[in-house]
N, C-alpha and C positions, 0 to 999 in steps of 0.2 A: 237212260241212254247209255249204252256200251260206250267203250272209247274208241273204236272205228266209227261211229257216230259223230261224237265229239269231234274227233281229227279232221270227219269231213266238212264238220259244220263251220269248223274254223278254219281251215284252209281255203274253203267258199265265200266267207264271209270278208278275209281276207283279202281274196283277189277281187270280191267286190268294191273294198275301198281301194285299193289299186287303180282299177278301170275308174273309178268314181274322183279319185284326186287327179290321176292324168288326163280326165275332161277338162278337168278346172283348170290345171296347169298350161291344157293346150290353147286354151284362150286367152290366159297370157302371153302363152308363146308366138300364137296369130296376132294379139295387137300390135298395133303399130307405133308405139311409144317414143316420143320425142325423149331425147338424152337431158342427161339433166345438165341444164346450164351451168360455166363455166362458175360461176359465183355463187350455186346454190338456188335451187326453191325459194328457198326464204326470201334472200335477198331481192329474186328477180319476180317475185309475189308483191312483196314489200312494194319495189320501185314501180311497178306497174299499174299496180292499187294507188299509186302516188304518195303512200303512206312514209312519213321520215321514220327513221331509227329510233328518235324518241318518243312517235306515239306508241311504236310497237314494243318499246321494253314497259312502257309504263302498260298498258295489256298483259303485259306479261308478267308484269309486278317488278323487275330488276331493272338495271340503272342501263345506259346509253352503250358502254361498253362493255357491258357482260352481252347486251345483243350481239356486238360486232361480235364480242368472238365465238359467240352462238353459230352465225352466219359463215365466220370461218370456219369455225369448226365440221357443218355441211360441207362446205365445201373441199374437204380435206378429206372425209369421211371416219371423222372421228365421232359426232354428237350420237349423244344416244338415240335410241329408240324414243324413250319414255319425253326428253327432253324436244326431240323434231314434232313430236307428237300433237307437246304443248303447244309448241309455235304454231304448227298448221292451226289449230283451234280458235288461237288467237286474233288469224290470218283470215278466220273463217272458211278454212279448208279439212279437210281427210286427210288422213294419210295412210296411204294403200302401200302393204309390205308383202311382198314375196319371195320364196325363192323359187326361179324358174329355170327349172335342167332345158340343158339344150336339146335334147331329147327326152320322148318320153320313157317315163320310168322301167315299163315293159322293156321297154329295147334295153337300155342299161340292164336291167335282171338278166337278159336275154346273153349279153355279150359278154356278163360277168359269169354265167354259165357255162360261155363256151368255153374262154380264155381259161377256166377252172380244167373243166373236162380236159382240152387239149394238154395243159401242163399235165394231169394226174396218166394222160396216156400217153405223154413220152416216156415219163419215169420208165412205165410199165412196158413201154418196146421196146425203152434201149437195151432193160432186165432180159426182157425175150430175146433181142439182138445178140445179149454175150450167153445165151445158153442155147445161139443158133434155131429160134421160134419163131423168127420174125414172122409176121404177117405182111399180106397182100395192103398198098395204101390206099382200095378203097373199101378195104374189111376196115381198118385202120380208124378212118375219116366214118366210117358208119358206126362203129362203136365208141368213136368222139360225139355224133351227134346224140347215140342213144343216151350216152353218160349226162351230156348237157340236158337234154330232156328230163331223165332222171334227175339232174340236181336240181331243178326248176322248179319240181313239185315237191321235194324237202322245204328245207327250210332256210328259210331269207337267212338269216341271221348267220347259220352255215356258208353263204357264200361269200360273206364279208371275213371270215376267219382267216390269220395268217397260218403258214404251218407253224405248227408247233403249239399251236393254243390250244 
């Protein structure tokens, strides 16, 4: 395989986990999720199950108030991953982790593309501006689009760079 091969194959293969993790994402973002109670999962699992604090830390193996500040600590959003984990388990629950952008990831690429392009061409009109080249602002705004375009199909990683890096 040549390397215009390669670059296509990964590029494709690429935007396929792109399209493939923003399905996933998007049905996140469609569910309808109740907020997590004022007191925590735990807690309000706990009470509802009718289960006291001390059956749930002896499941859990630790004393009465290492739960309580398990429970606070949910609620605070300090406890770990690893530690909420345990408890749902104990609770006889899952515990489903995500993170879910408020839009999909496409858009984001999309608006970090522009926002790029449009910075990299005013540099480049105001340049024109003081040597009297200005252009037309809808030559301007079409060579912003093409630029965006163009940075879309480079590379991700490119669009996250500050200057100077």
């Amino acid at each position: 395989m040549g390397p215009n091969v390669t670059a296509n194959f990964s590029a494709n293969f690429s935007e396929l986990q792109l399209r493939q993790l923003d399905a996933a994402l998007d049905r996140w973002r469609s569910a309808d999720l109740p907020a997590r109670p004022p007191s925590g999962w735990l807690k309000a699992i706990r009470q509802a199950l009718g289960m006291t604090a001390t059956h749930l830390a002896r499941r859990l193996g630790v004393t009465t108030s290492t739960l309580t500040r398990l429970e606070l600590s949910e609620a605070d959003d300090t406890i770990s991953l690893a530690t909420l984990r345990r408890a749902a388990e104990a609770l006889g629950c899952e515990l489903h982790y995500a993170l879910v952008p408020r839009q999909p990831l496409a858009t984001t690429l999309e608006e970090r593309a522009s926002r790029l392009a449009q910075q990299q061409m005013a540099a480049i009109s105001h340049s024109m501006a003081l040597e009297a080249q200005s252009t037309s602002r809808e030559h301007l705004e079409e060579q912003t689009r093409a630029l965006a375009e163009s940075l879309l199909k480079g590379s991700r990683r490119a669009l996250w760079k500050e200057r100077g890096q």
